[in-house]
N, C-alpha and C positions, 0 to 999 in steps of 0.2 A: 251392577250395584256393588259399592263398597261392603265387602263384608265385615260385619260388626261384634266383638266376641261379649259376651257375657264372662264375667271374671268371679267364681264362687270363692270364698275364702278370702279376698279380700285383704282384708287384716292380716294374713302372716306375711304380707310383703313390705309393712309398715318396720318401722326402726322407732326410738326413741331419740329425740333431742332436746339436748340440752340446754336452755335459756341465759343464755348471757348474763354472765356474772357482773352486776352492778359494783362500781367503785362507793367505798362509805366515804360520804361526806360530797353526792354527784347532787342532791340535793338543792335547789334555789329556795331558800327560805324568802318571803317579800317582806317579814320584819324581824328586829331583831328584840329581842328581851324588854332591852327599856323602853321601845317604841311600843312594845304591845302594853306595857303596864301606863306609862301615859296614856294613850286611847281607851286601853277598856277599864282599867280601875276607874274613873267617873262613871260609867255605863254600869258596872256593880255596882256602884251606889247608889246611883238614882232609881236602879231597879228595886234594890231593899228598903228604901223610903218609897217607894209604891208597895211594897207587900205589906211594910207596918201600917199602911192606913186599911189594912184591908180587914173587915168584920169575921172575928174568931169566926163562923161558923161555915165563914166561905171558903177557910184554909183547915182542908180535912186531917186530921190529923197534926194538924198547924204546918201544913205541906204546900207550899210551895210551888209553883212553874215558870222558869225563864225561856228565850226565846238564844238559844247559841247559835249563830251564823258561824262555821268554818271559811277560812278562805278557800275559794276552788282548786288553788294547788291541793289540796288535799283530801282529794275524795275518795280515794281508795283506801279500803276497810282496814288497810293497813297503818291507816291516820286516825282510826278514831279514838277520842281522848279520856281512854277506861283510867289509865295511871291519874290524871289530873282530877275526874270525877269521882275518884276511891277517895283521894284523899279530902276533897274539897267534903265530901260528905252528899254527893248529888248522884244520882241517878235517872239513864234515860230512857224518859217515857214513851216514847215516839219520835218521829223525823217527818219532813219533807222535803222537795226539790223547791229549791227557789233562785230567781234569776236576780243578779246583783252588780251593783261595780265596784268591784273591790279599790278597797285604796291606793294600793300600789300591784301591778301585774307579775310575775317574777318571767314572760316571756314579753318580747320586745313585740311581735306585732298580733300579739292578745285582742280578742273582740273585747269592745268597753262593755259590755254586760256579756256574763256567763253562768252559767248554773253552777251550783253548788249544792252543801245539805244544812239545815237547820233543824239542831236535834232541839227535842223537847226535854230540859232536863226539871226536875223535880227532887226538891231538899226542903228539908225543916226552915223556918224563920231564923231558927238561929245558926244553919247551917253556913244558909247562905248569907248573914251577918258575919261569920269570919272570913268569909272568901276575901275579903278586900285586905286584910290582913296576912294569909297566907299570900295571896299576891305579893304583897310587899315584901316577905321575905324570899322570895323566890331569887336563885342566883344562875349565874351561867353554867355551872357544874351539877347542877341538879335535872335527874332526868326529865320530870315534868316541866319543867322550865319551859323546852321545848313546843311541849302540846300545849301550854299556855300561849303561847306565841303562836301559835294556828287559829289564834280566834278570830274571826274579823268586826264581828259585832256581837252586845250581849243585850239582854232586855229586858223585861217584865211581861208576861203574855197579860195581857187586859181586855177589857171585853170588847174593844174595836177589832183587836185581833181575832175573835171567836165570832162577832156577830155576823152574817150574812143576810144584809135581808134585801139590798141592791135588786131592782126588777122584778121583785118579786109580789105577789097578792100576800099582802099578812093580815092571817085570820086568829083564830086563836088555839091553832094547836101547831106544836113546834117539834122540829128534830133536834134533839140534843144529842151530840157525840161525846161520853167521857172516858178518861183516858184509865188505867187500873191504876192503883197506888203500887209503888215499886216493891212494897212489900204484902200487898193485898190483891184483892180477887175481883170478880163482877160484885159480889152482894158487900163485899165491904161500902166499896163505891156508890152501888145504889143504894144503901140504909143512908149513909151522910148524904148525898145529894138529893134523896126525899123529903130528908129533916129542912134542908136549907133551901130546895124551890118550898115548902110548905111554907117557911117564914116570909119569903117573896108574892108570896100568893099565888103559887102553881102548882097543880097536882099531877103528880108520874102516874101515869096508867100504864099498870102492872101488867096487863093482858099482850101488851106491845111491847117488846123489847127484844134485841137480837148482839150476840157476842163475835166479833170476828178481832183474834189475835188478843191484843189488849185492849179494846177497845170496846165500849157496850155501848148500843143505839138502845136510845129511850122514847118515846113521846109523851107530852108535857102537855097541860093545857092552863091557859091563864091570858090576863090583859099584857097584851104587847107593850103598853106601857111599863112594864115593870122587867121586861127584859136585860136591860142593861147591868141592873141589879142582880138575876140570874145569872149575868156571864160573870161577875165576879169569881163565881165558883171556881175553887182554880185547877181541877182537875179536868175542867172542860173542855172539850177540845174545837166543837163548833156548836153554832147554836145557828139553825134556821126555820123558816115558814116549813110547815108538811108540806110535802109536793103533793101534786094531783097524775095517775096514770096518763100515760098520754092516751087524747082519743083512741075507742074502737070502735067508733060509728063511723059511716060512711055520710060525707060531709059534700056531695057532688052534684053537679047538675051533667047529664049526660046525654049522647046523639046514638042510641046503640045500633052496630050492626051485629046480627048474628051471623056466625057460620059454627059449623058442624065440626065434629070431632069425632072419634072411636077412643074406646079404654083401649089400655095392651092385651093383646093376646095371650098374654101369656102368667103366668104368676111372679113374684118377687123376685129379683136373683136370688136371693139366700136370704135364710131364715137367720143367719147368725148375728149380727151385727141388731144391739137391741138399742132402738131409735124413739126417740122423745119428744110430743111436740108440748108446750106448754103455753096455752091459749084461753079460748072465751070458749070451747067445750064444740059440738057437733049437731047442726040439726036433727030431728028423732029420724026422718028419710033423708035417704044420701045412698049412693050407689058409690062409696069407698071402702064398703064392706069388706071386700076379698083384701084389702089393704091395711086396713084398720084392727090389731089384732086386735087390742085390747081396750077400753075406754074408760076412764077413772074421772070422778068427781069428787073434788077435794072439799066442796060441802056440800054433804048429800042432801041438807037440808033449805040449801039453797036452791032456786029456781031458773031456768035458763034466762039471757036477754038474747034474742032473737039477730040484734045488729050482733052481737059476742059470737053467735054460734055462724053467725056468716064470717066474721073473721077467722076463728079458729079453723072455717071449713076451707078459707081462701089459702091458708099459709100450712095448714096440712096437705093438699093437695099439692102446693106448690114446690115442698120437698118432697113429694113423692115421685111428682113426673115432671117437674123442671118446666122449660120453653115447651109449649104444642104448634104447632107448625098446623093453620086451618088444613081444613079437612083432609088432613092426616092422625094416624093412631098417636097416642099418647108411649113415651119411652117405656118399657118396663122398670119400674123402678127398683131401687138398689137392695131395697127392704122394706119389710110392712113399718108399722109405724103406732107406739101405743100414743095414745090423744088424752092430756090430763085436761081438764077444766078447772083454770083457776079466776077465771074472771067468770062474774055470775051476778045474780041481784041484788045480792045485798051491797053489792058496791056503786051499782046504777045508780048514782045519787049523786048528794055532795057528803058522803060520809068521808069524814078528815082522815077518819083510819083504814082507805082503800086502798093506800100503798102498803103501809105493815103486813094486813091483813091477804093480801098479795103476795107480798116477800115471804112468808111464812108458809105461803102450799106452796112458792116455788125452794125455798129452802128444805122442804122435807120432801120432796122428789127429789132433790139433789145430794142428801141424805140417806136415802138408801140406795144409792149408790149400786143400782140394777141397770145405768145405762153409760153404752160407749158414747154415744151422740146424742145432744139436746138440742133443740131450737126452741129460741125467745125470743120474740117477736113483740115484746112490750114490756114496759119499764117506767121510771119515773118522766115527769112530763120539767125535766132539769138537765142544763145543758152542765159538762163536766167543769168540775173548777179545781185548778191547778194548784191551789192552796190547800185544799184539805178532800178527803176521801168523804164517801158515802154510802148511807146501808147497805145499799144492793149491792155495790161494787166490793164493798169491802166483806160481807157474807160470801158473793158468789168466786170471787178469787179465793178468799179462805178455805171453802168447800174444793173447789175444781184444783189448789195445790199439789192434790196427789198425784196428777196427771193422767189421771184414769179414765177420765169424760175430756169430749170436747163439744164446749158448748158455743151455739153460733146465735151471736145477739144483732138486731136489726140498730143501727145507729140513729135513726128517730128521723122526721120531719120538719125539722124547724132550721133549715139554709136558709130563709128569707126573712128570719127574724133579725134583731138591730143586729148588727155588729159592733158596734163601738161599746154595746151592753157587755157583749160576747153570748149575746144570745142563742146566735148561730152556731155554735159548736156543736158537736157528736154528745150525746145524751145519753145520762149515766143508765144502762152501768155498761154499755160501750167501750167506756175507759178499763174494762177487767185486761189486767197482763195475762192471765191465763183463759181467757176467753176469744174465741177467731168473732169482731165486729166486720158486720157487711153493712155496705152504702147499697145504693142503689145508681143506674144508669139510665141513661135517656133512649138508649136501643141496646141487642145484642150485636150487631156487628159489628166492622172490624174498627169504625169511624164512629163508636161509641164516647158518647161525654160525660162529664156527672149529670146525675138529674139536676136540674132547678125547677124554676115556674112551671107550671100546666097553662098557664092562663091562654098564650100565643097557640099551642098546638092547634093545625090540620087535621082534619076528619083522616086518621089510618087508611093504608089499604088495607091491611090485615097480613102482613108480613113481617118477619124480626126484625127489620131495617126498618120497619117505622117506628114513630116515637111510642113513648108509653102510653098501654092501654091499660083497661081492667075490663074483666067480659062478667057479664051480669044477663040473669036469664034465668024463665021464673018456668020453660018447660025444657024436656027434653035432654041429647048429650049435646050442648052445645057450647061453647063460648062467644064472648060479643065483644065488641072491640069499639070504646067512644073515647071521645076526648073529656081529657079531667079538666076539670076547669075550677078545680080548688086545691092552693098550694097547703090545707092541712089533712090533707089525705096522705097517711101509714105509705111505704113502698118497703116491700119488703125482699131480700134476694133478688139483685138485682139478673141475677145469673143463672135463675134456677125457679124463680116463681113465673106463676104463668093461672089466671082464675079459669076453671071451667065451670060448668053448668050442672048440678045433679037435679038429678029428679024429684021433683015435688017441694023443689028448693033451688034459691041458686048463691054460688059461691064467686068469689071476688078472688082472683090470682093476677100477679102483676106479669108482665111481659119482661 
């Protein structure tokens, strides 16, 4: 056998290099001076004759927000347009990624659509009343000149832009996203935007509301009809239906086989590593005791739901001991495991406020900041969208920034929903950059696919090369292995869940 060395130290054999000195003026601008002031001086205008019709109380501070598309040549943080925006009198609120064809390409075989960034900028009525004028005196020897010339489009944000309500149940409470005033806070923004849903006919419920960056999630409630008139607001950044959690009942008709299993011999690897599950909470019996350090209820006034604690018990179990191999012992797992209960009765319902109320025992677990590894295994019942951010995602990325936790979130159930809606996409808050999202697979070996349908599966043999199972089993240490035959059943880790059987209860872990 090759022998293979381990190299300690590493790093003292490194050198420093030096990045190739760019020539000034290597640059392809795609327009010049007068071609950007033809194109977008109309586009400034037409946008300030939309702000002027807009109702004093919808422009906070008489403020403003337009919609500035960059060209894609210019994405790097070294292009953004502070000199242009000082002077114009604007400041930027927010950004997104958005895909565009720009006008003119500055490389010859350019894809016709490409990403770029669309910053949020925000300025007084009369601020951006002079812009069209500063435009005009703009010359080729003036530095800003330039970064005027990087715009490719400009616009008025209005409430087609903010509304979201495409595929959605609208009922009558709402997520509103607003963005901070560039020189204000959360409560500046919520006192104006309380005064102004009150004259729409909407009431901000105070108890519901969450901060990530500049940005403050609210929940609203009022007739749908009058929403349009609420996105005027123009600090606002989106406005949609409350989502609902995605199911944590089990939705199946099933052919169970049981077979047998043993716990590990042995106890934890190491006590070190402090591991997090954040679920529907733990049957009162269960044989994951020696496992389970610790168990927290995040409303103690709340009462179990009995479908929630077989969840929480299927996907605790499932980061504990991964794949079980029938009637064989279960792996020792890597560490015990403390179990929060954040799903519970009071949300068993159609309460509008299950998700906030949700987001807020899972944001203050993640808040004190007591663990290396979390696992989430549930979230909003809303697939991601590529136009604007959302609470959960935009909390739990805020939170997990420091890089101190890694938390592993389930990307949801819903591949067979429409596509053309984009129903089918990975569901928030799946989309966190600083969060590791796991799908699920159709087996563990090596000829493994994504999951789709249940509907077509064969009765299992009970082996990791069969399709997916879930084992359910009401005595004994067993697990049971049936065919799912409902494509809205949860699949959680696809590479590490696995349901067993406890006593006097039984738990649901995927294959």
């Amino acid at each position: 056998m090759t022998t293979r060395y381990l190299i300690g130290r590493a790093e003292l054999l490194t050198y420093p290099i030096e990045a190739p000195k760019k020539k000034v003026g290597d640059k392809a601008h795609p327009y010049t001076l007068s071609e950007a002031k033809r194109l977008i001086l109309p586009e400034i205008e037409l946008a300030n004759s939309v702000f002027q019709e807009l109702p004093p109380k919808a422009c906070a501070d008489d403020l403003a927000v337009a919609r500035l598309v960059l060209h894609p040549a210019y994405l790097a943080k070294s292009f953004f347009p502070k000199l242009l925006l000082d002077q114009v009198g604007l400041a930027s609120v927010g950004s997104r990624t958005r895909r565009i064809q720009p006008r003119r390409q500055t490389q010859r075989k350019a894809p016709p659509e490409t990403e770029t960034t669309e910053l949020f900028v925000a300025g007084t009525r009369a601020a951006l009343g002079n812009f069209p004028a500063f435009a005009r005196s703009l010359n080729e020897q003036m530095p800003v000149a330039e970064q005027f010339a990087r715009i490719e489009t400009f616009a008025a944000m209005t409430p087609s832009d903010r509304l979201h309500l495409e595929g959605a149940h609208i009922g009558h409470v709402f997520e509103v996203g607003l963005h901070f005033p560039p020189e204000g806070d959360a409560s500046d923004v919520r006192a104006m935007f309380t005064d102004y849903a009150k004259d729409c006919g909407f009431k901000v419920n105070g108890e519901f509301e969450f901060e990530a960056g500049r940005l403050l999630f609210v929940a609203v409630e009022g007739d749908a009809a009058g929403l349009e008139n609420l996105a005027q607001f123009t600090l606002t950044r989106v406005v949609r239906p409350m989502p609902h959690l995605r199911a944590a009942r089990p939705v199946t008709r099933s052919m169970p086989l049981s077979v047998s299993f043993s716990l590990p011999s042995g106890e934890p690897l190491s006590r070190e590593p402090k591991v997090a599950v954040l679920d529907g909470g733990l049957p009162t019996e269960h044989i994951l005791d020696g496992y389970v350090r610790r168990y927290f209820l995040a409303d103690k006034d709340a009462s179990d739901v009995p479908d929630f604690t077989e969840h929480g018990l299927g996907v605790t179990s499932a980061l504990l001991f991964g794949p079980i191999e029938p009637e064989a012992a279960a792996e020792r797992p890597y560490a015990p495991v403390d179990h929060h209960r954040v799903l519970d009765a009071k949300i068993d319902g159609e309460d509008p406020y299950e998700l906030y109320r949700t987001l807020g025992h899972v944001e203050t677990v993640l808040l004190s900041r007591q663990y290396q590894f979390i696992n989430l295994s549930l979230g909003p019942d809303l697939p991601v969208e590529d136009q604007d951010v959302h609470a959960w995602t935009a909390v739990i990325d805020s939170i997990l920034s420091d890089g101190e936790t890694l938390m592993t979130v389930a990307v949801g159930n819903n591949g067979e929903r429409d596509a053309a809606l984009g129903l089918n996409r990975i569901q928030v808050p799946s989309d966190s950059v600083n969060a590791l999202s796991v799908g699920a697979a159709d087996r563990s070996g090596p000829d493994w696919k994504r999951a789709g349908s249940c509907r077509d599966l064969r009765l299992p043999c009970g082996h990791r090369q069969c399709p997916p199972a879930q084992a359910t089993q009401r005595t004994g240490r067993s697990i049971q292995r049936f065919v799912h035959r409902s494509t809205a059943r949860p699949r959680f880790f696809s590479t590490i869940s696995r349901r067993i059987v406890l006593k006097g209860s039984w738990n649901r872990l995927l294959l």
